[in-house]
C-alpha positions, 0 to 999 in steps of 0.5 A, spaced: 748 916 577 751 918 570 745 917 564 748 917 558 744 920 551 747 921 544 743 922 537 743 920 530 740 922 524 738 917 520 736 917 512 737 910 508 743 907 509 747 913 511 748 915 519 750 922 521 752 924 529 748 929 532 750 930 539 752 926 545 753 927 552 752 924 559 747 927 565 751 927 572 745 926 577 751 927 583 749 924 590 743 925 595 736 922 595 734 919 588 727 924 587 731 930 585 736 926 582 730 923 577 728 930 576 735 932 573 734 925 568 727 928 566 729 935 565 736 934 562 732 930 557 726 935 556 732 940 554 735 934 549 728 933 546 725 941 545 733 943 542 732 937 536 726 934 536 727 928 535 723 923 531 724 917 535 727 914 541 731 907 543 732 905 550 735 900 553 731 895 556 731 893 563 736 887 566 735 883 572 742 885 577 745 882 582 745 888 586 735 888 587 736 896 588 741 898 582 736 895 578 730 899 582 735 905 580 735 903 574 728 902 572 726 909 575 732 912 571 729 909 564 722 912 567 724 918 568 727 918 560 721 916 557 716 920 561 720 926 558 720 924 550 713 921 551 711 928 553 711 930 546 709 923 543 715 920 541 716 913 540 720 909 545 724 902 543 727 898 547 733 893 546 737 889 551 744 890 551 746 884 547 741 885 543 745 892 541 751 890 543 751 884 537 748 889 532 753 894 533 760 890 535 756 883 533 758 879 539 752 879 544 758 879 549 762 885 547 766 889 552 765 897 553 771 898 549 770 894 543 762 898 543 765 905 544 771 903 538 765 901 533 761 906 535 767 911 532 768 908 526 760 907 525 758 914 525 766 917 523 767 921 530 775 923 532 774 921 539 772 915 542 765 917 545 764 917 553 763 910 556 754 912 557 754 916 551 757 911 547 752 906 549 747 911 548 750 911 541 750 904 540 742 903 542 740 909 536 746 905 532 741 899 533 734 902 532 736 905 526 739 898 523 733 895 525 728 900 524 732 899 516 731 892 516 723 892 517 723 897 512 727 893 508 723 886 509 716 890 508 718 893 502 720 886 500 714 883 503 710 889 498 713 887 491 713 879 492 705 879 495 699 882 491 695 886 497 690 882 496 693 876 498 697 880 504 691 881 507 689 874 506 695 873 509 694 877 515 687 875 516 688 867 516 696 868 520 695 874 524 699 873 530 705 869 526 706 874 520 706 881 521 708 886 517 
């Protein structure tokens, strides 16, 4: 089992690469192997002190048992950021992948192309920590998106009428 990790920094518009690796869990039964994910992230998290973690979403397999695999995988990476209250995103991988390359159905290689070209790397990322990569490449910009809609949500509607708007409209328009 390969579990790949990258971080960003994100301010404004500007991206900066931290660091990124894959955890090789190598074969046998799957308990220990989970442990080796949670403690190898838990040393990730205590060395950087993340803000924020983005996540991608699970997906339905062909294989039922790649998918279970899969799922305890993401639970043992979530359980270890959230032991320090980190937030968690989620995406799917055609979500990241039309964010980062702007195809819902674009290759690995063409992932780990822009993903160099977006955070300035010389070498082409690891298949997984690139994907990793991608995943934080794409809460960052959506992240600045929100922000960005907010603000402008902010300078075109007084308070008081955001509030009102809110009341009336709560699960159609939130901010």
């Amino acid at each position: 089992m390969k579990t790949g990790y990258g971080l960003i920094e994100s301010s404004g518009n500007r991206l900066r690469f931290l660091e990124c690796g894959t955890i090789r869990t190598g074969g046998g039964p799957l308990p220990p192997r989970l442990k080796i994910i949670f403690n190898e992230i838990r040393q990730v998290v205590q060395h950087w002190s993340p803000d924020e973690m983005a996540i991608e979403n699970v997906f339905l397999s062909r294989n039922p048992d790649s998918a279970l695999k899969l799922g305890q995988a993401r639970g043992a990476a979530i359980c270890a950021v959230m032991a320090d209250d980190i937030s968690v995103s989620e995406y799917t991988a055609n979500q990241v992948k039309q964010a980062i390359v702007g195809k819902g159905h674009a290759a690995k290689t063409q992932v780990q192309h822009m993903v160099k070209i977006l955070l300035n790397l010389s070498e082409t990322p690891q298949e997984d920590a690139a994907d990793a990569l991608a995943i934080a490449l794409c809460h960052a910009n959506t992240r600045k998106t929100m922000i960005d809609l907010k603000s402008q949500a902010n300078k075109r509607y007084p308070a008081e009428v955001l509030k009102s708007i809110r009341g009336r409209r709560k699960k159609r328009f939130t901010l």
